[in-house]
N, C-alpha and C positions, 0 to 999 in steps of 0.2 A: 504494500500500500504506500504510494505515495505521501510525504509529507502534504501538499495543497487538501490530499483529500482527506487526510484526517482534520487538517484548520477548517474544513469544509462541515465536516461532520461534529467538530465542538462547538462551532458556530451554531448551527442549526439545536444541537444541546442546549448550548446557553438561551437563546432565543426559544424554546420551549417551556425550559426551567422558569426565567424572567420575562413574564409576560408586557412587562413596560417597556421592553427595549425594541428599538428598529435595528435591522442588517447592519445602517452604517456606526451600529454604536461598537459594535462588536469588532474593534480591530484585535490582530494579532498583536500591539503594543498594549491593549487596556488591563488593566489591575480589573479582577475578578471584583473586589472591596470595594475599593476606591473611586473606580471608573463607574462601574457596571451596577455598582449597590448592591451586591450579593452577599448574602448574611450566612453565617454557618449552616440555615437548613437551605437552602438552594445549591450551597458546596457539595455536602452531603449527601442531597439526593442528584446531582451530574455525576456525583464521585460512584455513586452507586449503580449509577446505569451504565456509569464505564466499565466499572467491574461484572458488571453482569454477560457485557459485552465483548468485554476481550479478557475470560478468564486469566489468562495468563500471566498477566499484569497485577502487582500487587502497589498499589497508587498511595499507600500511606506514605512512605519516604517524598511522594512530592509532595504532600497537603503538608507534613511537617516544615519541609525546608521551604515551602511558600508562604506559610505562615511566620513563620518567625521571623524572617528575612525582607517579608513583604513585596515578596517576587511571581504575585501567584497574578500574572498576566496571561492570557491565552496563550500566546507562544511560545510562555515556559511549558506547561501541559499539552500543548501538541510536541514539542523538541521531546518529552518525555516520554509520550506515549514511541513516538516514529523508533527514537533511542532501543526501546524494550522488544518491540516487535521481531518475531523471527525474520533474519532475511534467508531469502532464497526458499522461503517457507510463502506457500499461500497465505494472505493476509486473514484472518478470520473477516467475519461478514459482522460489520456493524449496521446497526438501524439505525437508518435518518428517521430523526424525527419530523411529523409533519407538523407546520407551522402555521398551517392557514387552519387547524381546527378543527378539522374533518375525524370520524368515525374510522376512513381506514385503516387497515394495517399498514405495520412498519414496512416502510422501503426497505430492499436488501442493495447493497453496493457492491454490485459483482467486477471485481479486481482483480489482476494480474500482477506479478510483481518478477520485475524481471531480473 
C-alpha cells in the first residue's frame, strides 16, 4: 500500500470520526488536538478502527510518543502506519469510511504493492 493511500484513508477516518470538519481541514501537517479538536475519545475510537483494520499493527507506541511530544499530526500516523506495514506482502484491505452518511457498507481498497 502506498503511502498517499493510507493519508487517503486516515483522512476519510478522521472526517468520519469528527463530524465538524471539511476535507480541507484535514492536512497531512494538522495536530490531531490542536488543529483538528480531537479529544481523547475521537483518538480512541480512529485508534480503534485502525487496529481492527490492520491487525498487525500495534498503534500504542505512536498514541504515547504523540502524546507526550505533541506530534500527533496526520503525517506522523500515516509515516507510522506505511513504516509497520509488510512490504513485499499484500497490503491488508482497509475500509474507507463513507462520508457522505449513507447506510452502505464499507468500501474495500483493493491494492497492489509492488
Amino acid at each position: 500500500m502506498h503511502r498517499q493511500e493510507i493519508l487517503d484513508h486516515v483522512r476519510n477516518l478522521i472526517l468520519t470520526i469528527n463530524n465538524g470538519l471539511y476535507p480541507d481541514d484535514v492536512s497531512e501537517f494538522a495536530s490531531m488536538t490542536y488543529d483538528l479538536g480531537m479529544d481523547s475519545f475521537h483518538l480512541e475510537s480512529m485508534i480503534s478502527r485502525l487496529k481492527d483494520e490492520v491487525a498487525d499493527i500495534e498503534f500504542t507506541p505512536w498514541y504515547i510518543k504523540a502524546s507526550r511530544r505533541g506530534h500527533d499530526t496526520v503525517g506522523s500516523l500515516v509515516d507510522f502506519i506505511d513504516e509497520r506495514l509488510p512490504s513485499g506482502t499484500p497490503a491488508p484491505s482497509l475500509e474507507a469510511p463513507s462520508t457522505a452518511g449513507s447506510n452502505a457498507g464499507p468500501i474495500e481498497l483493493d491494492v497492489e504493492v509492488a
